[in-house]
N, C-alpha and C positions, 0 to 999 in steps of 0.2 A: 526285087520288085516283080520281076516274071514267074518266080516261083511262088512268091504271095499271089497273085493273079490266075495262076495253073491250079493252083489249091482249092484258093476260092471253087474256082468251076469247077473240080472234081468233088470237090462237099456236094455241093446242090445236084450236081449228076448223079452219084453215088446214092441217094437215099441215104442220106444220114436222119437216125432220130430226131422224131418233129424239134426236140430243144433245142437242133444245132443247124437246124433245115432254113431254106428260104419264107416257110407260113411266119416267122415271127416280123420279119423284111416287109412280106407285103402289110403291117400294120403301122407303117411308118418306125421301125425298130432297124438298129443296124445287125446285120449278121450275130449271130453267136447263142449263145448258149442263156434262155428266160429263165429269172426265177422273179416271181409275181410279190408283189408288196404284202400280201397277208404270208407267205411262208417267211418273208423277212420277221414281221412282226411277231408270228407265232416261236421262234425262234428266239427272240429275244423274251418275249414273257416268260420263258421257261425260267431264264435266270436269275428273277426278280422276285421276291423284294432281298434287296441289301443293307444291311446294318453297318452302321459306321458312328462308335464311340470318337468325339470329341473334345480330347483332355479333359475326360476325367467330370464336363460338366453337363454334358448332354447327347444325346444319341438322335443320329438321325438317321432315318430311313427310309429308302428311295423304294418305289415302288416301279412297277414297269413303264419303259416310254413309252410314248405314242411317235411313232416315225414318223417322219412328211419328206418326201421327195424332193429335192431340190434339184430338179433337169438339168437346170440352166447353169448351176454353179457346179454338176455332175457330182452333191454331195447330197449328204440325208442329214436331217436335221429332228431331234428328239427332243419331247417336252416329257419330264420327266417329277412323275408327283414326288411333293419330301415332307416329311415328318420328321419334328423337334420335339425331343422331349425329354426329361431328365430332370435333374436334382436343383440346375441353374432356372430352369422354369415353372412356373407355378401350374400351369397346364401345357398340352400337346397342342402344338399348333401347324398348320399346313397350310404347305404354299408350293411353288415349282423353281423346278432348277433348267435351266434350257442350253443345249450346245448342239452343235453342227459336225461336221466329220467328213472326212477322205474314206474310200473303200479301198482293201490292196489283199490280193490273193496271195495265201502261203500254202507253199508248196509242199511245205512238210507234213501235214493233216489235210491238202485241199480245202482248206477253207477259205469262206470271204470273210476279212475282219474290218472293224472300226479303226481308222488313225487317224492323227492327225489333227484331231479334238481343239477345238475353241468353242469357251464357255461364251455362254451366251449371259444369260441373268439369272440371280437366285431371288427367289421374292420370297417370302412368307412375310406377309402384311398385318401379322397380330404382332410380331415380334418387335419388342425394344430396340432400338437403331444400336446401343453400343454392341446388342448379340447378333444381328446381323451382321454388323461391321466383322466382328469373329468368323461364322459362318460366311462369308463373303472372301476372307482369308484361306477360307479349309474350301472355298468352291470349285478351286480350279484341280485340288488333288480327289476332290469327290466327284467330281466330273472321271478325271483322268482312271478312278479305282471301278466308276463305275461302268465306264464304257470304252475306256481305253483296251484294244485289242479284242473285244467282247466279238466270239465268231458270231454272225449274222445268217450263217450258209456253210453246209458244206457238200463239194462238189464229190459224187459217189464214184466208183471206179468205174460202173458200165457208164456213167457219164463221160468220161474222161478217153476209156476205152480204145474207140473208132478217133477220136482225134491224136491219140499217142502213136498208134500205126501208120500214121498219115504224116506223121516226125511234126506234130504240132502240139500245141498247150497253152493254157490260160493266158491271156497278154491282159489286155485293157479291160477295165471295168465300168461300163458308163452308168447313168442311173436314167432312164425314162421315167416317160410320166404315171407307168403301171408296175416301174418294178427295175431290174438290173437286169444289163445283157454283159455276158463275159465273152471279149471276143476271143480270136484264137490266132496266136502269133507262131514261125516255126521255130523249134526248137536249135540251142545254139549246137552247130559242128562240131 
């Protein structure tokens, strides 16, 4: 605890990089290290759209989400457009698929990734109830293929830098209302 406490106040004496500094504290943000909701976002549309054939009878295709913060439950939460379309339908129809998510840093590439996935709802509202019923089936692996571990962020080495010589590194991950702070826990003996 006193060594958590000494650290703290050698960060903010120290001059560390504004991203690790006291300026993100005084906005009501806890300690650590900002990354703002549009580099989340942009981040994610790069991986987007995904194609996902559906036994043979139809293809659906996820386009990028829209993130929304969720503070209070410290997770993010995506609405995510889909297209149906194939051989089993007589037109393309569109509707959303929506889930929520854990954030947890890996270590091994520095990144921030999505876990811990609950589907929320799949709607497309042109579709016949037994193909949804289907679709509804394949939602929770279409969720899971499409956002399951999907990196969000990755933290760079001069990011990292000035906190690995300080025998510290990435701990908790919270989610504010503008964005993710990575706090910084000390490294195990």
């Amino acid at each position: 605890m006193h060594r958590r406490t000494f650290v703290s106040s050698l960060l903010f004496t120290a001059g560390l990089p504004v991203a690790w500094a006291a300026e993100p504290r005084s906005r009501g943000r806890p300690p650590g290290h900002f990354i703002a909701m549009a580099q989340l976002q942009h981040a994610v549309e790069e991986r987007f759209p995904m194609r996902y054939p559906v036994a043979g009878m139809l293809d659906l295709e996820v386009q990028a989400p829209r993130l929304q913060l969720l503070a209070l439950r410290n997770r993010l939460a995506a609405e995510l457009p889909v297209r149906a379309a194939g051989p089993a339908l007589n037109r393309s129809h569109a509707g959303s698929l929506s889930v929520d998510f854990a954030l947890r840093f890996e270590p091994s590439d520095r990144s921030i990734r999505a876990h811990q996935l609950q589907l929320g709802k799949l709607s497309i509202p042109t579709l016949q109830p037994g193909v949804v019923e289907l679709l509804n089936t394949y939602g929770p692996a279409l969720a899971s293929q499409a956002l399951q571990e999907v990196v969000l962020h990755h933290l760079s080495e001069q990011d990292l830098a000035l906190p690995h010589r300080l025998g510290l590194q990435p701990g908790s991950i919270t989610v504010v209302a503008d964005g993710l702070v990575v706090g910084l826990v000390a490294k195990p003996l």
